[in-house]
DRENVOVO-789467 format. One record per residue: residue number from 1; residue in three letters; z, x, y of N, C-alpha, C in turn. Coordinates in pm, whole numbers. Atoms other than C-alpha are relative to their C-alpha. Layout:
N
NODE  seq  type     nzz     nxx     nyy    cazz    caxx    cayy     czz     cxx     cyy
NODE  NUM   ALA       Z       X       Y       Z       X       Y       Z       X       Y
...
// end
This chain:
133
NODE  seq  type     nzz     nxx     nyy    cazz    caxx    cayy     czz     cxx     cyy
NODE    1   UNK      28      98    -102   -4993    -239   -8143    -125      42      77
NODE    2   UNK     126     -64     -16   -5342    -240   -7992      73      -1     199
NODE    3   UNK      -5     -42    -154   -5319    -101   -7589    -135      50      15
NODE    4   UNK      94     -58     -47   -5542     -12   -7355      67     172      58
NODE    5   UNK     -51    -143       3   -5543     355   -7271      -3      -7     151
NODE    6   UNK     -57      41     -94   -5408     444   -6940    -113     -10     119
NODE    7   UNK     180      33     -70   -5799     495   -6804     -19    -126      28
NODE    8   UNK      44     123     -43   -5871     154   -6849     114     -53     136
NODE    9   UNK     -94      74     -56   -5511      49   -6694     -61      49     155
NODE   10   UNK      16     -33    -151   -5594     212   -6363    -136       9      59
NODE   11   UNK     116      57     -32   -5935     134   -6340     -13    -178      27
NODE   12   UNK      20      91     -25   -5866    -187   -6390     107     -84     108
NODE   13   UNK     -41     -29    -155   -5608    -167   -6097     -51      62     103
NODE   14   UNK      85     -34    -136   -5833     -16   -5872     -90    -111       7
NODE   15   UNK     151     108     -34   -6118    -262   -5898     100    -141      20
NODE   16   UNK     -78     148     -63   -5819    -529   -5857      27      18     128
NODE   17   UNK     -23     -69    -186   -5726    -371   -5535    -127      13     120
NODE   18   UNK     112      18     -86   -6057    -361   -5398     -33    -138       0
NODE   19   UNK      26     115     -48   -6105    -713   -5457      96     -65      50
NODE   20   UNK    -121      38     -14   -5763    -777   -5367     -36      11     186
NODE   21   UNK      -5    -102    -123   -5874    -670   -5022    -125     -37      80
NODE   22   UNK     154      76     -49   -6193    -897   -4955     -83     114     -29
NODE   23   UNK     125    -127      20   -6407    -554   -5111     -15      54     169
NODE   24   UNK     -46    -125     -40   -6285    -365   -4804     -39     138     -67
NODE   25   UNK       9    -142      94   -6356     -18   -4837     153      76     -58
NODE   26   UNK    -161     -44      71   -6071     140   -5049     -15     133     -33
NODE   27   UNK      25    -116      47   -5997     496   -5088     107      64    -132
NODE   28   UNK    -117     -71     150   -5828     712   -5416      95      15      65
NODE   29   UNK    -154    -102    -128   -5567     839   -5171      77    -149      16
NODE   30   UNK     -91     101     -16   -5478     497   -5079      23     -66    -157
NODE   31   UNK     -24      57     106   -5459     332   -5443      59     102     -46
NODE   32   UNK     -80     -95      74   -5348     642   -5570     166      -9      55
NODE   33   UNK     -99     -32     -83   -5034     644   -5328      48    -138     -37
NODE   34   UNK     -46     127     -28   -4996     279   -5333      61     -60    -161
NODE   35   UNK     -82     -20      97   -4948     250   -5712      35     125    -141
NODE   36   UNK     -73    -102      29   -4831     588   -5794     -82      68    -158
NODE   37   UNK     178     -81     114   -5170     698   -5988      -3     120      27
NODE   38   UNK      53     -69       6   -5234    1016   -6064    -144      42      69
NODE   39   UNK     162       1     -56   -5534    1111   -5782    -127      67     -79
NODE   40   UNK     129     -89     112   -5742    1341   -6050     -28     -38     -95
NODE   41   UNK      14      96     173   -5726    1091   -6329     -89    -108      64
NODE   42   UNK      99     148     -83   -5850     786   -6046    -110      41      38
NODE   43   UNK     111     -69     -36   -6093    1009   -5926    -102     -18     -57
NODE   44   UNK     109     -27     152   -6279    1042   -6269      18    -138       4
NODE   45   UNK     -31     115      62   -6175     674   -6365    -131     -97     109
NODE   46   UNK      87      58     -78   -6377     596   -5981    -125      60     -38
NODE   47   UNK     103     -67      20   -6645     803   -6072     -87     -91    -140
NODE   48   UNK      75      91     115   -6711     626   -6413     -17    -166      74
NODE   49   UNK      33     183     -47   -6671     262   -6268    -139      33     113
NODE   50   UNK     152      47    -115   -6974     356   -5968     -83      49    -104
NODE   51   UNK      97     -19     129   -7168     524   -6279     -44     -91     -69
NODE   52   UNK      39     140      80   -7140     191   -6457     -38     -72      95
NODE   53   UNK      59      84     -75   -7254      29   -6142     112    -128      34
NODE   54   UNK     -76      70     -62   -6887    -172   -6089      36      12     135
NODE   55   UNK     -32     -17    -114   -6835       0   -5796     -98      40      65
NODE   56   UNK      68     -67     -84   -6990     104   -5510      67     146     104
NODE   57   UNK     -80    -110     -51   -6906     487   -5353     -81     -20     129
NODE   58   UNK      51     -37    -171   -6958     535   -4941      78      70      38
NODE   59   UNK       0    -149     -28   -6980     883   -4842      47       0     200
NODE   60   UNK       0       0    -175   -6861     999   -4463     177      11       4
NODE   61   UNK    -164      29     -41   -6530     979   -4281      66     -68     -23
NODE   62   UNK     -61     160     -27   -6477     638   -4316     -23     -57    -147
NODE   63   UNK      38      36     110   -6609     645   -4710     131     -79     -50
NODE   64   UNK    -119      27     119   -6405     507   -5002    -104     -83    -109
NODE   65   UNK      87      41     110   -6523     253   -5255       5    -193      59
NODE   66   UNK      51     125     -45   -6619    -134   -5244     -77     -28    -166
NODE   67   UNK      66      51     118   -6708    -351   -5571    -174     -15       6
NODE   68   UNK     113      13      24   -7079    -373   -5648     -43     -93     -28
NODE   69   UNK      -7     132      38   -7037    -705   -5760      97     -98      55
NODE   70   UNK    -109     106       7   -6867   -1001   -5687      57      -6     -79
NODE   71   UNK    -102       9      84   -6525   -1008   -5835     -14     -72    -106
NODE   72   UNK      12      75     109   -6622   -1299   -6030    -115      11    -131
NODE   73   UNK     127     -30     119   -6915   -1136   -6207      38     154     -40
NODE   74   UNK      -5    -129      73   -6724    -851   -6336     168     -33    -127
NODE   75   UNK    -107     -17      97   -6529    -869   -6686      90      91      -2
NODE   76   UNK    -143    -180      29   -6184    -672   -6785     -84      52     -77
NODE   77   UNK     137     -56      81   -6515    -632   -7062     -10     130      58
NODE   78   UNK     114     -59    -102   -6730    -485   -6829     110     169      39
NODE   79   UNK     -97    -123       9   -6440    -225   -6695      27      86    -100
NODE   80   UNK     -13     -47     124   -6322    -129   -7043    -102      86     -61
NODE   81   UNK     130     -50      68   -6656     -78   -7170     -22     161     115
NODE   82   UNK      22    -110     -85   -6737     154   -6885      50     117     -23
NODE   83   UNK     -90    -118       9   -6428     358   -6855     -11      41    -153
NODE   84   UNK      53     -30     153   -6473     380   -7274     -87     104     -15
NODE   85   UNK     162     -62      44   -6804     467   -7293      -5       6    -167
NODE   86   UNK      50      12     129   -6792     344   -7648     -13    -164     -67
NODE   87   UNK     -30     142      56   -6761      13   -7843     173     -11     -55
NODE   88   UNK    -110       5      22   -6414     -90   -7835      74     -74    -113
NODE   89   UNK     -22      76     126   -6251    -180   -8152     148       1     -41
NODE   90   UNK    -146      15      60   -5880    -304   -8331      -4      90     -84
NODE   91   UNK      -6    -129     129   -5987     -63   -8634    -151      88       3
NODE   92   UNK     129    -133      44   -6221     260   -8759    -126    -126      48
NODE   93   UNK     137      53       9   -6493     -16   -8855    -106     -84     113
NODE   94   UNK      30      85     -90   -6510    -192   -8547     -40      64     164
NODE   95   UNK      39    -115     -65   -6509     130   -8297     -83      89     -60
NODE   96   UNK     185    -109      50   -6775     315   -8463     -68     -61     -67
NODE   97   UNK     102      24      48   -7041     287   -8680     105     -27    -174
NODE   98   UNK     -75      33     147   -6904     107   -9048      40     103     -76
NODE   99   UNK      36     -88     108   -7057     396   -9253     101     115      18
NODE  100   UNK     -68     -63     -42   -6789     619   -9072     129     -35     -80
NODE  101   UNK    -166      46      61   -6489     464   -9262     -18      -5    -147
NODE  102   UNK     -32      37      71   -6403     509   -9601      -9     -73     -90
NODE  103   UNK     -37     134     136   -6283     236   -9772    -111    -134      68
NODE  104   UNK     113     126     -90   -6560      -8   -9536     -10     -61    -148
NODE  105   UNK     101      53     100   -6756     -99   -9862     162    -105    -128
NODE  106   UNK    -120      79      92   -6370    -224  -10062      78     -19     136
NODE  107   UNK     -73     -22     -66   -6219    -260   -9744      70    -201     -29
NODE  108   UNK     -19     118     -19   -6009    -640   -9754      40     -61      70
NODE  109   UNK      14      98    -169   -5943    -696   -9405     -62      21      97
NODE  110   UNK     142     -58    -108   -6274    -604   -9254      29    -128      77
NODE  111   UNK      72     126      -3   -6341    -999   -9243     138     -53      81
NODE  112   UNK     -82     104     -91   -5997   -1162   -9101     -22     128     127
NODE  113   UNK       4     -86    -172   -5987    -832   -8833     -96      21      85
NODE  114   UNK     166       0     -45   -6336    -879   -8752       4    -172      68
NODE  115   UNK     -96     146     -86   -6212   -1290   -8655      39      73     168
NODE  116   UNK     -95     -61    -116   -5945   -1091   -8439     -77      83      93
NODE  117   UNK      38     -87    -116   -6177    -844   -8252    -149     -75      78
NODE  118   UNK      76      70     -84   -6423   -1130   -8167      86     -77      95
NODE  119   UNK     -96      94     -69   -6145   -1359   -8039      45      73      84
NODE  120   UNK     -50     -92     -98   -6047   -1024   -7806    -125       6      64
NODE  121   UNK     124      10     -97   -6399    -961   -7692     -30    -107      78
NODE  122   UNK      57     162     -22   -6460   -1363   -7643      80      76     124
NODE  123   UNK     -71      42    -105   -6096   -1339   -7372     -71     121      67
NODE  124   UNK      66    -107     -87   -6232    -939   -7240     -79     -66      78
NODE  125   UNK     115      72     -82   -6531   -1133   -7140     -26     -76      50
NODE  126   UNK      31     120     -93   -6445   -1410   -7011     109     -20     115
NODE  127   UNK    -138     -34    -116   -6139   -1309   -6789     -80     106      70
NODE  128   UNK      10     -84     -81   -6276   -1199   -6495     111     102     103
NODE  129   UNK     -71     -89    -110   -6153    -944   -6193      28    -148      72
NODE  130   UNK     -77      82     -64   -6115   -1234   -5986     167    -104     -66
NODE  131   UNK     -94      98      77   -5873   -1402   -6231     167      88     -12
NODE  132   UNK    -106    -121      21   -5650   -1088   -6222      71      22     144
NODE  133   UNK     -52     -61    -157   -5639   -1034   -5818     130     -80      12
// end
């Protein structure tokens, strides 16, 4: 069964929580506490989303985080991809590079699972954060 790994899941509960929140500043401590996240896993997970430029980090007493975007201009895509940092795929041929797999060249369900991982990218990308808050 294809899942997301638990990176994405709580990345893509934090960036719901910040927009959940009019982009309020939001801190790890509070999302971490609030749904029972691991703070050293959200940490890294916040660190990649302001790296990818979803979030925004503010430093100080009063820091935490704040979307970089309007909710509505950020895909579950966009998240995924980030926290990833690769090309996300249903099989070998579709997460890496073809030439990496095997059987690619006789393979006989490149072509219907290659259907299936556009028809997942199409909804990734077109279901925004706001659609989730």
């Amino acid at each position: 069964m294809l899942k997301l790994s638990k990176k994405v899941e709580y990345g893509l509960i934090a960036v719901r929580h910040i927009a959940s929140l009019n982009n309020q500043i939001s801190t790890v401590k509070e999302i971490s506490e609030k749904y029972a996240i691991p703070s050293d896993v959200l940490a890294k997970v916040m660190q990649r989303l302001t790296k990818g430029k979803l979030i925004t980090s503010h430093q100080g007493a009063m820091g935490g985080y704040t979307l970089a975007r309007r909710a509505e201009e950020i895909s579950v895509m966009d998240v995924i991809a980030v926290i990833e940092g690769t090309q996300v795929g249903i099989a070998q041929c579709f997460a890496e590079e073809p030439q990496n797999c095997s059987i690619f060249h006789a393979c006989t369900i490149k072509n219907p699972l290659g259907k299936i991982q556009h028809n997942l990218e199409h909804v990734f990308n077109s279901m925004k954060v706001s659609e989730i808050v």
